[in-house]
Each structure stands twice: as structure tokens, then as C-alpha cells.
C-alpha positions in Angstrom: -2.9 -32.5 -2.4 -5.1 -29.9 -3.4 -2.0 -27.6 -4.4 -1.0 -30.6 -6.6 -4.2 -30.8 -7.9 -4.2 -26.8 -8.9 -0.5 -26.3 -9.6 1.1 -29.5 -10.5 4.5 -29.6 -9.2 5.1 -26.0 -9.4 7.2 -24.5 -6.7 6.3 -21.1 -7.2 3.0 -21.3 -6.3 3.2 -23.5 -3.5 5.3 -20.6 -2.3 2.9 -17.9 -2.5 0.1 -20.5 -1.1 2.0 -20.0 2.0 2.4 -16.3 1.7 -0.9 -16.2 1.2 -1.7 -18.0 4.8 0.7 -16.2 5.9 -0.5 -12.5 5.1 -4.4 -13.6 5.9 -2.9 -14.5 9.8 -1.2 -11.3 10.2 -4.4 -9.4 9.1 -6.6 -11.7 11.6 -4.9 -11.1 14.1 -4.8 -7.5 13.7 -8.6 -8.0 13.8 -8.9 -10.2 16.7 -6.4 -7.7 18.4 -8.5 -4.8 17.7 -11.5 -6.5 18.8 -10.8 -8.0 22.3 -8.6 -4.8 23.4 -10.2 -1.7 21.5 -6.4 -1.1 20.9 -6.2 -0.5 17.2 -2.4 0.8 16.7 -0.7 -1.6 19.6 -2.7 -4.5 17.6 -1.4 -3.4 14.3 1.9 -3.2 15.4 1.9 -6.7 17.2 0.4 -7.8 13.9 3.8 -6.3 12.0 6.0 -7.9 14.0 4.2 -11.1 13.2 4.2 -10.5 9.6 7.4 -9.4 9.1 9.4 -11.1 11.8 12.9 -13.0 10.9 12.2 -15.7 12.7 8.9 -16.5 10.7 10.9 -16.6 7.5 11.2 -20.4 8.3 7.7 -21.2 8.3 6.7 -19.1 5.4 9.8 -20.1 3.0 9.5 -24.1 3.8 6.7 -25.2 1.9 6.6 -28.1 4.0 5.9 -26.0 6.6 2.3 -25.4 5.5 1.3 -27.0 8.8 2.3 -23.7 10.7 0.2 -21.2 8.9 -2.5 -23.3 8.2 -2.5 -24.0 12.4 -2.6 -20.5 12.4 -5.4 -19.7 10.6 -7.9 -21.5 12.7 -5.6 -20.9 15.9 -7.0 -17.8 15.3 -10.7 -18.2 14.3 -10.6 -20.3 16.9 -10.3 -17.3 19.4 -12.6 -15.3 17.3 -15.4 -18.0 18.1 -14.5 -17.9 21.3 -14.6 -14.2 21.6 -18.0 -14.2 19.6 -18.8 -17.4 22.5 -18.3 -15.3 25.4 -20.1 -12.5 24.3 -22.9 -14.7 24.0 -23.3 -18.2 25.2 -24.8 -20.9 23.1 -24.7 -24.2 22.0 -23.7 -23.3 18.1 -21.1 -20.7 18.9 -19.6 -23.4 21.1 -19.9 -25.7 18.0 -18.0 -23.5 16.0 -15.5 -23.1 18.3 -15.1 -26.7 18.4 -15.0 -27.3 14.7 -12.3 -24.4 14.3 -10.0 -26.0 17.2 -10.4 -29.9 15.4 -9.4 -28.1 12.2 -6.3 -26.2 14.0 -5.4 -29.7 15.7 -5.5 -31.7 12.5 -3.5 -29.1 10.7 -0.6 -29.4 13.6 -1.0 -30.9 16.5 1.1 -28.0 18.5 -2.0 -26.5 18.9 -3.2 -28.6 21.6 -2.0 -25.1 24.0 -5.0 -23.5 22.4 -7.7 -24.1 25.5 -4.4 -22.5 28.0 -4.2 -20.2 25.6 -8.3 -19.3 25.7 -7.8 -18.9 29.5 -5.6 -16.6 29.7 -7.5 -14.3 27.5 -10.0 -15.2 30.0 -7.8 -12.9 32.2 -6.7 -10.7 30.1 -8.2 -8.7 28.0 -11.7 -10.4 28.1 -11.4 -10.0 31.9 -13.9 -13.0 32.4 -12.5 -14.7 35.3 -14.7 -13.6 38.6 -12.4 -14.4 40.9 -9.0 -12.8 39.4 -10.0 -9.8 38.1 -6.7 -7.4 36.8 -7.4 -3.6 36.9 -8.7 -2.5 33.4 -11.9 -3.5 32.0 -12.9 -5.5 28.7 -13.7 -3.1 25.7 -16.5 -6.2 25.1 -18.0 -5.4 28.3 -18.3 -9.2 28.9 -20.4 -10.7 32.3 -17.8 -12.2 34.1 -17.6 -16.0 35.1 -17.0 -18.1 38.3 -13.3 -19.8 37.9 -15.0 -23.3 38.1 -16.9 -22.5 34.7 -14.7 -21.4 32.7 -12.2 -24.6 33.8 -15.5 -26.6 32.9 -15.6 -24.8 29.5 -12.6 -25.8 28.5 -13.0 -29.7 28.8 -14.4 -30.5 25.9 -11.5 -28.6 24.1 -9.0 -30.4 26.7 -10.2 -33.5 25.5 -9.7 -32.9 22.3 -6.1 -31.7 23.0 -4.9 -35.0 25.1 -6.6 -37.2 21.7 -4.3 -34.8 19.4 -1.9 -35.5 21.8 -2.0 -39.4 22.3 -2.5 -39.9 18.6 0.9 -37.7 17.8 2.5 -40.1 20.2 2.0 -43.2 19.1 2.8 -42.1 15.3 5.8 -40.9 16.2 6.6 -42.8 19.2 8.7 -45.6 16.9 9.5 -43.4 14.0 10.9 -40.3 14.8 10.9 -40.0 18.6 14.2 -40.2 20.4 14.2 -42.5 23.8 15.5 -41.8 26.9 18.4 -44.0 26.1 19.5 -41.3 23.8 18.9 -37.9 25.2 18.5 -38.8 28.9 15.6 -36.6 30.6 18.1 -34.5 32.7 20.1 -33.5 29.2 16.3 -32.9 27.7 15.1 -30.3 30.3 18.3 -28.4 30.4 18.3 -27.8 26.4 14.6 -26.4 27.2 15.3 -23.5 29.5 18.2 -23.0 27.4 16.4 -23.1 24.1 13.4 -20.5 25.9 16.1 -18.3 26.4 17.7 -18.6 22.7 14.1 -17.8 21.3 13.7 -14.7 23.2 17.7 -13.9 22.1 16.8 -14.2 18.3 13.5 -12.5 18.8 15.4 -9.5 20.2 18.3 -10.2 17.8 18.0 -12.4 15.0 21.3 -13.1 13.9 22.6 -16.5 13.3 19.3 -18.1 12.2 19.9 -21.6 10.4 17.3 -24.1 9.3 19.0 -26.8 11.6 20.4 -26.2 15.4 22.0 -29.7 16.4 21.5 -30.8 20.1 25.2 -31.1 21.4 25.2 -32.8 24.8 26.0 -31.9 27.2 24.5 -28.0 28.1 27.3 -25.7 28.9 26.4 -24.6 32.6 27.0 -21.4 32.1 23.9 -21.4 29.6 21.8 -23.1 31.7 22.2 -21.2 34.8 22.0 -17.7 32.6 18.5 -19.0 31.2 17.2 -20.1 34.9 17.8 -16.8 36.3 17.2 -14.9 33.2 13.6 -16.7 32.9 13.0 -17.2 36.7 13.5 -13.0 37.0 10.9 -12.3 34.3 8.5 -14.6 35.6 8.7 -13.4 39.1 8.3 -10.0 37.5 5.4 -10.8 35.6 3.2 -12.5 38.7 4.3 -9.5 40.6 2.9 -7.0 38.1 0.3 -9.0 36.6 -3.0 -6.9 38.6 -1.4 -3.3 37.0 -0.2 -4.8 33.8 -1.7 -8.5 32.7 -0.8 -8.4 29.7 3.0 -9.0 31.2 1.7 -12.5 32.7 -0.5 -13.5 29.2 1.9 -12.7 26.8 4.8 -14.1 29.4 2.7 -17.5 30.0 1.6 -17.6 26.0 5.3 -18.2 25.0 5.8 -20.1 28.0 3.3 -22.5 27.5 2.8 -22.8 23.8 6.0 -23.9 23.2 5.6 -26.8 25.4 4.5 -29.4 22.9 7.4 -28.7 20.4 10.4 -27.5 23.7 12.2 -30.9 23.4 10.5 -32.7 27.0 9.7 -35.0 24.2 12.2 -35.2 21.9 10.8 -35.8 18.0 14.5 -35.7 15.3 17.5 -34.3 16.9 17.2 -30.5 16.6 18.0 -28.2 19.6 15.4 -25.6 19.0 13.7 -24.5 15.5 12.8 -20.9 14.3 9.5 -22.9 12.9 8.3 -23.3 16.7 8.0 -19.6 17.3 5.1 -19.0 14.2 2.5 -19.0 17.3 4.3 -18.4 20.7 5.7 -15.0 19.5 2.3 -13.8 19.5 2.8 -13.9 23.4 5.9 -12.1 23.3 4.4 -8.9 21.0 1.4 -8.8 22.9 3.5 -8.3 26.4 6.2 -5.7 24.7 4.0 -3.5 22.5 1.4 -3.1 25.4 4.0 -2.6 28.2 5.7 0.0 25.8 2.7 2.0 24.9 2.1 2.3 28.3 5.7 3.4 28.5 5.1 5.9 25.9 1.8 7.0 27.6 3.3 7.4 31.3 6.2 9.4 30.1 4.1 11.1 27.5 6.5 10.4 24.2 5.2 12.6 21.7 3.9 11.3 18.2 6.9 11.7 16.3 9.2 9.5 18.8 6.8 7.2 18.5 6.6 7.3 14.7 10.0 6.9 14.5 10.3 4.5 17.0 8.2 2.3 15.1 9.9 2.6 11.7 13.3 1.5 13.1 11.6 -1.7 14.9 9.3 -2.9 11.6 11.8 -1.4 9.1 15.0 -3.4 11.0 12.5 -6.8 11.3 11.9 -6.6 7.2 15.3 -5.8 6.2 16.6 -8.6 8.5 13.7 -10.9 7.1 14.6 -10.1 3.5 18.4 -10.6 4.2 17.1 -14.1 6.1 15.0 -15.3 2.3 18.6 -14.8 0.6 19.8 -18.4 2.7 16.5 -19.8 0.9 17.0 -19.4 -2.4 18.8 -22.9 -2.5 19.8 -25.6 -0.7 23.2 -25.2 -1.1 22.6 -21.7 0.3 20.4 -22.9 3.5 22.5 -25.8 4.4 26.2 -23.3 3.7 24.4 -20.8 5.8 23.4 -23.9 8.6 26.9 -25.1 8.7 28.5 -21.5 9.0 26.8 -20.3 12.3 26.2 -23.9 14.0 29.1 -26.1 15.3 29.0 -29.8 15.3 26.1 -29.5 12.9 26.5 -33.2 11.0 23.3 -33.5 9.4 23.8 -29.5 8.1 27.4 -30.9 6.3 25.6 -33.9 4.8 22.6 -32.1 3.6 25.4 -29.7 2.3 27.0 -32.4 0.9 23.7 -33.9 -1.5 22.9 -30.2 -2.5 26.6 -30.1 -4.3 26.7 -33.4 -5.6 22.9 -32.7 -6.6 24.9 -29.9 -8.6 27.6 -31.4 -9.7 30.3 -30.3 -7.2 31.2 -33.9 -6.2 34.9 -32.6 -4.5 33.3 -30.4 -2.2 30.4 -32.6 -1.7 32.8 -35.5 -0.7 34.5 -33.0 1.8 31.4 -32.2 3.8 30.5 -35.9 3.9 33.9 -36.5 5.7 32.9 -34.1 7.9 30.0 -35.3 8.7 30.7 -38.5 9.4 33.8 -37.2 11.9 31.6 -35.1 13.9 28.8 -38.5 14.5 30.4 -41.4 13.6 27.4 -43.7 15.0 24.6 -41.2 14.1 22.3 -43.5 11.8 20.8 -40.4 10.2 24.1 -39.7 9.3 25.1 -42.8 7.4 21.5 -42.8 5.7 22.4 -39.3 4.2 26.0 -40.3 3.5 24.8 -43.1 1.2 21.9 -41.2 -0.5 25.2 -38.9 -1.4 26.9 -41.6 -2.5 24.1 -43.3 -4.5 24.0 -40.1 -6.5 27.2 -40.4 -7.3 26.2 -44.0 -8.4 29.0 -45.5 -6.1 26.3 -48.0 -5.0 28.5 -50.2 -3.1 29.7 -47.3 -0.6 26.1 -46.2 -0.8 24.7 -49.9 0.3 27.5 -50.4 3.1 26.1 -46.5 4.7 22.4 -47.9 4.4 23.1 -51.4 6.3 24.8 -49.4 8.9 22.0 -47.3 9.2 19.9 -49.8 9.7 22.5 -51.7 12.6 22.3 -48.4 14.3 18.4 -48.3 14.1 17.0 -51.4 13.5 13.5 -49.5 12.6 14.8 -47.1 10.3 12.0 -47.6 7.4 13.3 -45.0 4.9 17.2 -46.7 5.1 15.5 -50.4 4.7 14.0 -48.6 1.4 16.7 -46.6 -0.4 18.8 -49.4 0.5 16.4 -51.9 -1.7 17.0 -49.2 -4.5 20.4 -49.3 -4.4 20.7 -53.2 -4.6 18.2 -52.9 -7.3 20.7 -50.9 -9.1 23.3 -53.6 -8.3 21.4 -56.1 -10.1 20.6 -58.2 -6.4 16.8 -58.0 -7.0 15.8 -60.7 -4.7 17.8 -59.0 -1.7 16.2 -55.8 -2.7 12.9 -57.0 -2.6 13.4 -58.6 0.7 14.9 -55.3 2.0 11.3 -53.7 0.3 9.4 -56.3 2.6 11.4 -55.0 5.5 10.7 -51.4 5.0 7.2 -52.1 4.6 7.1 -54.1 7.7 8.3 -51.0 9.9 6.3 -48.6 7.8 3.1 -50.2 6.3 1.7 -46.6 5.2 4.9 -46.0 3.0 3.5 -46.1 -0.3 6.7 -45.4 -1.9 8.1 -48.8 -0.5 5.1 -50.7 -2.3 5.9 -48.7 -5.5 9.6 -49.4 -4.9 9.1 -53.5 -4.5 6.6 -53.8 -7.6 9.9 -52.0 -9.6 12.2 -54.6 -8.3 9.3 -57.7 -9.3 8.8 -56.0 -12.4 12.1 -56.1 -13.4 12.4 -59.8 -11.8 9.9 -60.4 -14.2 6.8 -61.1 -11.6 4.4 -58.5 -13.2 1.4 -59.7 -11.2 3.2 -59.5 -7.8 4.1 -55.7 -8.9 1.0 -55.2 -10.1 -0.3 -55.4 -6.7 2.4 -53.3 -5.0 1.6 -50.4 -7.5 -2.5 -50.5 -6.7 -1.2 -50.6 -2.8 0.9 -47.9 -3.4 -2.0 -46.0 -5.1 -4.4 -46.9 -2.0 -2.2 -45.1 0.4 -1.0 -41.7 -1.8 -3.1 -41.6 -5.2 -1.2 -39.2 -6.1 1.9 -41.0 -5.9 3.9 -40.0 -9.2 5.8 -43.4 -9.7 3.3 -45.4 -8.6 1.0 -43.8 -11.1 3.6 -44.1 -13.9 4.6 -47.6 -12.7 0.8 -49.1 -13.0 -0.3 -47.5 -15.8 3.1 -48.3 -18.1 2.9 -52.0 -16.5 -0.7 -52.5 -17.8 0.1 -50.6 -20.9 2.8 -52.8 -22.1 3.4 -55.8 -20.7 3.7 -58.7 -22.4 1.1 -60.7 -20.0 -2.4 -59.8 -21.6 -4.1 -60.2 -17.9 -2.2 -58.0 -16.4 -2.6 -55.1 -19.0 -5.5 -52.8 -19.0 -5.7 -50.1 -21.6 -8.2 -47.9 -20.6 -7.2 -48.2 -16.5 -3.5 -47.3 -18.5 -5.0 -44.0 -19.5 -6.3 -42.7 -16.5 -3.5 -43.1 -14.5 -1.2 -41.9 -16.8 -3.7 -38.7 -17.6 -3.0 -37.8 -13.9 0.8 -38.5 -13.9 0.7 -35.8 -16.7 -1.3 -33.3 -15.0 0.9 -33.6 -12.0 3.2 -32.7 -14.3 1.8 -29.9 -16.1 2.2 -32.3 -19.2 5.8 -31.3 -19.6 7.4 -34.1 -18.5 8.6 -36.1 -21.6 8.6 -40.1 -19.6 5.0 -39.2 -18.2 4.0 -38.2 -21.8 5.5 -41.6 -23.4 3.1 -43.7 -20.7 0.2 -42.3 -21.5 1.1 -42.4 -25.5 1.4 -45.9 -25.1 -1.5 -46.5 -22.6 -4.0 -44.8 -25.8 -2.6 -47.4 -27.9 -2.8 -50.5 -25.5 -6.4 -48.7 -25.5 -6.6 -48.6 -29.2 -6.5 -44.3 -29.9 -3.7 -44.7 -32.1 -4.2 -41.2 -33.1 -3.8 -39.4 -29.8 -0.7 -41.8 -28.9 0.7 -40.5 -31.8 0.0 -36.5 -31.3 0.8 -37.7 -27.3 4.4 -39.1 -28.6 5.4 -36.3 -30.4 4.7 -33.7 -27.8 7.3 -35.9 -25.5 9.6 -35.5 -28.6 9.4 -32.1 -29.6 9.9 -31.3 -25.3 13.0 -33.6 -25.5 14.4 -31.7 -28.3 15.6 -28.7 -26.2 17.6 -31.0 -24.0 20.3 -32.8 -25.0 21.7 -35.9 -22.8 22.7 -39.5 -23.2 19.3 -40.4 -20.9 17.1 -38.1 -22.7 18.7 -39.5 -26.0 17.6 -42.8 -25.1 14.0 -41.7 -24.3 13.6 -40.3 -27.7 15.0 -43.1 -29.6 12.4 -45.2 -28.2 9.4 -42.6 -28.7 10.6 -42.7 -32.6 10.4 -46.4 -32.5 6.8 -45.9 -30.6 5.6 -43.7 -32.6 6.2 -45.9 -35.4 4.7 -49.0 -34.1 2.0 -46.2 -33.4 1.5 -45.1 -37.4 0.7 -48.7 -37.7 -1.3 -49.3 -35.4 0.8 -51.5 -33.2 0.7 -51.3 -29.4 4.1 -50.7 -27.5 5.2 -53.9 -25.7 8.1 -53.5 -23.4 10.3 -56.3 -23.4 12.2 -57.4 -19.4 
């Protein structure tokens, strides 16, 4: 929201808002490296490898994905209060390590591993733990601590982690959350241990990343039993070595455990594994193979230019792999090509595919990876919902409607089906079905604000202006920053013909945000607010308003945008005379 509120709806800089995070963790953790080992080079190359890692392209690129850096930063501050904590106990350091860990928690809730994560620093390198003491020392010089305290320690933070965790599960638990009727237990556990070892594969060589990996039932054995012994052997080697080397067993139980929440034990949307899930639990994996290699280096006495070099290959391979992996994210027809080219059975890859080419006018081939699609899971309801958004683009709103209702057959819950499938009835002309379809989405999903905005279109249009006068303000209760809500209200009270339901100078400030959500280039934006200053009686600014919409329009040239100007002229005009616009149903 705050991005919104700074940029508008500019992409670019929501893109470097990431980048942004994104560069600010890497330096952190160089920091917090530096600090808790006294290792200044191993903790900037660990930091590299973060920054510049393939797999980390996902969670920079996505702006979605702000979640995973923002985590990050106060993943990490978290550890720096803890660090400055246990170098000093008191009541405010604890505070602040509290306040960073609700922030890192309401960011994303994957960070509920955070107190495991504290404990094993415990171990190593703060070397706190009075009882399990590796060789080494702590370049803090920290007092060590009696294992029952530091478990006590962390119960306030473990608390908060099972509230994170309860509250994630009952949002999700009849949204997105697949049952055990679907992905039986059994099939769950076996895509873990083979997904642990797939991360550790594309950390070593990153090949073959895509933006979607589609669970395909059932695990090859072969797979499975590889991971088992592959994962079994270095855990086994890790406890055997973790007196001489602990940083084997940290960084080893880091990704282990970190990756818990997001592994697939509970299954949230139907990907295998996701290169998102890595931002953090890499960390782990650095720490163990930087630290075991300079002592590598150290033992064998590598001189300085080995090392040098050895070094350059490793970051210089991980940026030109990461730059090679931002090509596939230039576009959607780019990421989803890419998705479908090195995944098999990938349904929801084709049908993305398939909007991104109609989006751009490449119906054919759009049509093609529908089919396809819909051959590889014929009873997938998330594959019929994005069949008929397809379709609804291509305005074949009677295919489009047949896809939604089998959507929602398949999943009788499915909110977002219930709604498009109301739009696309509206667009039939079936307004009472469609606002009866609205009611149902609203019922499964009463926080969709888009629903509400979506019903008050379809009573609007029916003519009830008070009825969709309400669904508007509801909308604007849950999102105020909903754009069509915003337009919606403030064009309804700006025009319509029922004087109690109009509201000139409520009219102007929601259209005045529409526009600067828009950066005030948006020519349908400009045209409410033009005629909310009229319906508020500023016939002069309606009239400069209306002509910036018109002089916008004139460098495009459509049937739609035609239209739009045609009825700005005739606005305008009522405007020069000062007559308010009334839109007529």
C-alpha cells in the first residue's frame, strides 16, 4: 500500500523496492556474519552467494514476493537483537528482540523457524550452550548458559511462532490448503525428502529453474530412495563432526529446519517445491560450505591466488547464471514458456501460458496450450478457472461461464471462480444470476472486496443504485485502495440520476485517489473525477480535468478509447455550461 501510495501503479519501482530489500539483507548479513564469528571474508562471501544466487532471482523479480525480503530484513535484526541480548541480558534488549520477530512473523509467517534458528547459534558460533560446548570459542566472548535457560528463553518467541502458526492455518485452511483427500500424507512426505534434495541440486546447479514445479503423484522410487540416503549420509556426517566442525550441524539443521513450514507436510496450492522457499534456508547451506572450505583451504594451505580465483569462478558463475535466470522475467510469456519447457505435466504453466498469448493477441497458440492443459488435468478446478479467464478474454463468454461452473463443481468453495463467473454472466446480460453468483463468492470469501465492487456493478447496471451503493463503500472498508471500487463510488455518486445517492464532494475525493493511483494518466479515472467537480459544482476544473483525459486519449487510437472521447466532448460541453454529467442505465 505504501508503494501505491509513493509510486502509483508503476512497475518499475516496485521492482527496485525489492532490490532494495534485497541488497540491504545481503549487506546485514555480511554484518551479522562478521560480528558473531570475527570471520570477515567467509561472511562476505556467504553474503555473495546470497546476493547473487539463481535461486533468489524468484523472490527479488516477483513483486509479490515482497514477503521474502521484507521476512528477511527483520529475520535478520532479529538475530542482531539477539546477539546484542546475549551479550548483555535485559528486559529492553529482549523487547526488541520481540518486536523484530512479530514484525518478521507478520511479514511471512515462514519465519516461525526463527527461535530454532536462535538456538543453534546458541551452539554455534555464540557457543552459549553450557552443556554442548563444540571446540572453538565465541569472538563475543559470551558467559555461557545452562541448556534449561536458553530453552526457557525461547518461549516467549515459541509462542509467538505456534499464534503465527495457528492463525496461517485457519486462513488458509478452506482457501488454499489441499486435504488429505487430495495429496494423501504418504505421497506428501515423499515429495519433501525429494524436494530437500532438489534444493540442494539447484543450489549446486541451477539449471532448470521455473516459476512453477507441478506435484505429479506418485514419487518415482528411485528419487526417493536417492534423497533418503543422500540426506540420511550428510546428516549422520554432520552429528559425527559437529564437536570439530559445528558449523556442518548449524548450517545442515538451518536448511533442514527452516524449510519446514513451506516443505509441503502441509500442502498450501499444488506446487512441488518453489525457488522462493530457499530466500532464508540457503543461508544454512553457505554458512556450512564456505566455513568447511576455508578450513579446507587453511589445512591444506591453498595459497591466496587459488583462493582468489577460486572465488571469482563461484560468484562470477552465480551472477551470470542469475542474470541469464532475469531474462525468463521479462514477461509472462517468457516465465510461463520457460515453466512449460523444463517441467512435464505442468497444466497450470500451459494455461498461464495460454492467458499471456491471448493477453497478446496470439489467440492460436493460446488455444493450443489451453488444450493442453486441460489433457494433462482434466478434473483440476484451477485448471478450468484459468481455462475460462482465457476464454473470457477472448469474449467467448459462454465457453468461459461453462469452465467457471465446473470450477466451482470441482470445488464447491472456490471464491475467485463464484466471482469471475458473476462477471462473465454480467457480460451475458443475466444480471440477476450474476448477482446471485456475487452473493456466493462473498459468502465463501467475506474479505473479497473485489466481489462487493463486482455485485454493486451488476445492481448498478440492474438499476438498484442504493444496493450498489453499499457494495462499493464495503468494498472500500476492506481495500481503500481498491481502484474500481474507488472509480465505481465516486462515478455512481457523481452521476446518477437518484439525487440521494449522489454526493459531489465525497465524488471528488475518491476519484482524486483513483487518479493518483494512477499517476493521473489514466483517461476513465480522469473523466470520474471531471464529472465528480461538476456534480460538486467546479465547473472550471471539470473542464481543465476533461481535457487532460482528451488530450491523453489522443495518442491512442481504438474503437473503446473512441467511445471514451466522444463522451468527454459531450461532457465537456455540458461542462462549458455548467451542466452536471448524468449517466443514463
Amino acid at each position: 500500500m505504501l508503494d501505491c501510495q509513493l509510486f502509483g501503479l508503476n512497475p518499475g519501482a516496485h521492482h527496485l523496492v525489492n532490490v532494495a530489500f534485497h541488497a540491504t539483507n545481503a549487506i546485514l548479513l555480511l554484518l551479522l556474519l562478521a560480528r558473531m564469528t570475527g570471520k570477515l571474508w567467509r561472511s562476505a562471501f556467504v553474503a555473495a552467494l546470497f546476493a547473487l544466487h539463481p535461486l533468489h532471482v524468484e523472490s527479488v523479480a516477483w513483486i509479490a514476493e515482497r514477503k521474502d525480503v521484507l521476512s528477511a530484513l527483520f529475520w535478520i535484526t532479529t538475530i542482531f537483537a539477539y546477539v546484542r541480548y546475549a551479550q548483555k541480558r535485559s528486559a529492553g534488549r529482549y523487547t526488541a528482540v520481540i518486536l523484530s520477530f512479530v514484525c518478521a512473523l507478520l511479514s511471512k509467517p515462514m519465519a516461525v523457524t526463527l527461535p530454532f534458528v536462535l538456538f543453534l547459534l546458541d551452539y554455534w558460533p555464540l557457543y552459549r550452550i553450557k552443556e554442548l560446548r563444540p571446540h572453538g570459542t565465541s569472538s563475543l566472548a559470551l558467559r555461557p548458559q545452562s541448556l534449561r535457560w536458553l530453552i526457557m528463553e525461547k518461549l516467549p518467541l515459541l509462542a509467538l511462532s505456534l499464534v503465527a502458526s495457528a492463525i496461517t492455518f485457519l486462513a488458509q485452511k478452506h482457501d488454499a490448503m489441499v486435504g488429505l483427500d487430495v495429496l494423501p500424507f504418504t505421497l506428501r512426505m515423499g515429495n519433501a525428502i525429494v524436494s530437500y534434495g532438489k534444493y540442494l541440486y539447484k543450489t549446486v546447479l541451477p539449471i532448470d529453474l521455473a516459476v512453477i514445479y507441478p506435484l505429479v503423484p506418485p514419487i518415482p522410487g528411485d528419487q526417493l530412495f536417492g534423497a533418503i540416503v543422500f540426506l540420511g549420509a550428510i546428516s549422520v556426517a554432520s552429528f559425527y563432526c559437529a564437536r570439530s566442525h559445528p558449523y556442518f550441524l548449524v548450517g545442515w539443521l538451518w536448511f533442514l529446519g527452516s524449510l519446514i513450514p513451506v516443505i509441503g507436510l502441509v500442502q498450501v496450492g499444488e506446487q512441488a517445491m518453489a525457488d522462493r522457499y530457499t530466500y532464508l534456508p540457503l543461508i544454512g547451506v553457505f554458512l556450512a560450505v564456505v566455513w568447511g572450505f576455508a578450513d579446507f583451504a587453511k589445512k591444506r594451505k591453498l595459497r591466496l591466488p587459488t583462493l582468489v580465483a577460486i572465488s571469482v569462478i563461484v560468484i562470477g558463475s552465480c551472477l551470470t547464471a542469475t542474470l541469464h535466470q532475469l531474462t525468463y522475467w521479462r514477461d509472462d510469456v517468457a516465465l510461463f514458456s520457460r515453466a512449460t519447457l523444463v517441467t512435464s505435466q505442468g497444466a497450470t504453466a500451459h494455461a498461464l501460458l495460454a492467458d499471456a498469448l491471448v493477453h497478446g493477441g496470439e489467440d492460436e497458440e493460446g488455444t493450443r496450450h489451453l488444450e493442453e492443459a486441460l489433457r494433462i488435468q482434466p478434473r483440476s478446478a484451477k485448471i478450468h478457472y484459468e481455462c475460462a479467464l482465457v476464454q473470457a478474454k477472448q469474449k467467448q463468454y459462454e465457453a468461459a461461464a461453462g469452465h467457471f461452473v465446473e470450477a466451482v463443481h470441482l470445488k464447491p468453495d472456490f471464491a475467485d471462480a463464484y466471482d469471475e463467473l458473476g462477471i462473465v454472466l454480467s457480460k451475458l446480460g443475466r444480471l440477476q444470476e450474476a448477482i446471485q453468483v456475487f452473493t456466493e463468492a462473498i459468502e465463501h470469501a467475506p474479505g473479497n472486496a473485489k466481489a462487493y465492487n463486482n455485485r454493486g456493478i451488476a445492481r448498478s447496471a440492474k438499476g438498484d443504485s442504493a444496493d450498489a451503493l453499499r457494495d462499493y463503500q464495503m468494498a472500500l472498508q476492506l481495500n481503500s485502495n481498491q481502484l474500481g471500487a474507488l472509480k465505481n463510488l465516486a462515478w455512481l455518486e457523481a452521476t446518477d440520476q437518484n439525487a440521494t445517492v449522489r454526493n459531489g464532494a465525497d465524488a471528488v475525493k475518491l476519484a482524486q485517489r483513483a487518479c493518483e493511483l494512477t499517476r493521473f494518466q489514466e483517461p476513465r479515472a480522469l473523466e470520474i473525477l471531471a464529472a465528480s467537480q461538476a456534480e460538486s459544482g467546479d465547473f472550471d476544473m471539470a473542464i481543465k480535468t476533461a481535457q487532460k483525459a482528451i488530450d491523453i486519449l489522443a495518442a491512442t487510437q481504438s474503437a473503446e478509447t473512441e467511445t471514451l472521447r466522444q463522451r468527454l466532448l459531450a461532457a465537456r460541453d455540458l461542462f462549458l455550461v455548467h451542466k452536471p454529467f448524468r449517466r443514463y442505465n
